[in-house]
C-alpha positions in Angstrom: 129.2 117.0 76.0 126.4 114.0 76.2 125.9 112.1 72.9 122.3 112.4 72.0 120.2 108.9 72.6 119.0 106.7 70.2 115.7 107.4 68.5 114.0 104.6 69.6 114.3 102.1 72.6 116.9 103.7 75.0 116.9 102.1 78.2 120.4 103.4 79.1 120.5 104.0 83.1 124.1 106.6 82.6 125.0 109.3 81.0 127.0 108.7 77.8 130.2 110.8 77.3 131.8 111.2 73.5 135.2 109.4 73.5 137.7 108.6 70.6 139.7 105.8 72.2 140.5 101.8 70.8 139.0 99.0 72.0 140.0 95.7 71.4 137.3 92.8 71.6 137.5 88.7 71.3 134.1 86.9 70.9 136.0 83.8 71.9 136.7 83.1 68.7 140.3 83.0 69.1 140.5 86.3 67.2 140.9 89.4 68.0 139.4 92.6 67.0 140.2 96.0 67.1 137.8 99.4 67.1 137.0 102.5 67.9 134.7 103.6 70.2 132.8 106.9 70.2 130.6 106.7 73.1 131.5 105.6 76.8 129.0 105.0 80.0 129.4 103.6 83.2 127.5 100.9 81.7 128.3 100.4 77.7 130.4 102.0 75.2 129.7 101.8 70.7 131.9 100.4 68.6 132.3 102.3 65.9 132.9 100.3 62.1 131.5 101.4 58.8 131.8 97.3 57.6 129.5 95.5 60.5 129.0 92.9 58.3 132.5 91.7 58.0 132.6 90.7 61.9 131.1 87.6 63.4 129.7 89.8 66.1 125.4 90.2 66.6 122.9 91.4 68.9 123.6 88.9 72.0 127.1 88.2 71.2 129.2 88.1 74.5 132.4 89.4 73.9 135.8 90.2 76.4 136.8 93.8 75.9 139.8 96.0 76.9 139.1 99.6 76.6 142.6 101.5 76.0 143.3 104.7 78.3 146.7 106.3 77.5 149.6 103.4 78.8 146.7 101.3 80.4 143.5 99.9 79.7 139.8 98.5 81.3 138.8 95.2 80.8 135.4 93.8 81.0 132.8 91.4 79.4 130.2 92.9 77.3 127.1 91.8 75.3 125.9 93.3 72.0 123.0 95.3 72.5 121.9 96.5 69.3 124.2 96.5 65.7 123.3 99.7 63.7 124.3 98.2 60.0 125.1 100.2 57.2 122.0 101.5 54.9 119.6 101.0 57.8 117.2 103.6 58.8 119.1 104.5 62.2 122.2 104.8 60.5 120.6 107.7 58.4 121.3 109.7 62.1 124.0 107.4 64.5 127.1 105.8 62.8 127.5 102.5 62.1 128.7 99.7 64.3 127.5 97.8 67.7 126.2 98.7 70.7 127.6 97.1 74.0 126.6 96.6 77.0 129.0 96.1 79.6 127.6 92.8 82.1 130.8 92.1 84.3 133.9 94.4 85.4 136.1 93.8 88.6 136.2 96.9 91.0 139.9 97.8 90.0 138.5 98.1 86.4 135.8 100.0 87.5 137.1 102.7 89.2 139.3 103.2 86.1 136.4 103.7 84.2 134.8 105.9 86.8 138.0 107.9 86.8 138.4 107.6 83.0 134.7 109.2 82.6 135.9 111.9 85.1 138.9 112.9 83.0 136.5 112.6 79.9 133.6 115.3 81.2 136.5 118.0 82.2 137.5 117.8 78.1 140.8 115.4 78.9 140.9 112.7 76.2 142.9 109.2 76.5 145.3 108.0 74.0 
């Protein structure tokens, strides 16, 4: 089932499927970081945190992502599109966390995301 858009400004080009998978991200920072998402597209994916604050991360952050898919995962460079913070008007409607665009995958990587979006619309969840 398609998560409903954003109120405002939605220039998404795919259809978003609901997903509860982890997602680990580096901003280059050395560090790592580790979310969930709740939203996937052929071109983005949300990571969901109720503490946005707390992460170095902001609209235009580019950050290296692996998307986890039962024993496997996609990997791909994203930028932050939009960061719904806590006690902001959107979040009165759409959870809390960042908005990513996904700017550079490798074809292996993306047909597991076009398979992974498969399994996702027939109702089969990853790990």
């Amino acid at each position: 089932m398609p998560t409903p858009p954003p109120a405002s400004g939605d220039n998404r080009q795919s259809e978003r499927v609901k997903v509860d998978a982890f997602v680990k991200v580096n901003g280059g920072n050395e560090r790592e970081y580790v979310f969930r998402t709740r939203d996937l597209s052929a071109g983005g994916l949300f990571l969901y945190t109720k503490v946005t604050h707390i992460y170095p991360i902001k609209v235009g952050s580019k950050l290296t992502l692996e998307l986890y898919d039962f024993d496997d995962y996609i990997a791909c460079t994203v930028v932050v599109a939009r960061v719904v913070e806590p006690m902001s008007t959107e979040s009165d409607s759409y959870p809390t966390g960042f908005g990513v665009k996904i700017v550079d995958m490798d074809d292996n990587n993306r047909e597991r995301l076009r398979v992974m979006l498969s399994r996702l619309e027939e109702g089969v969840a990853p790990y």
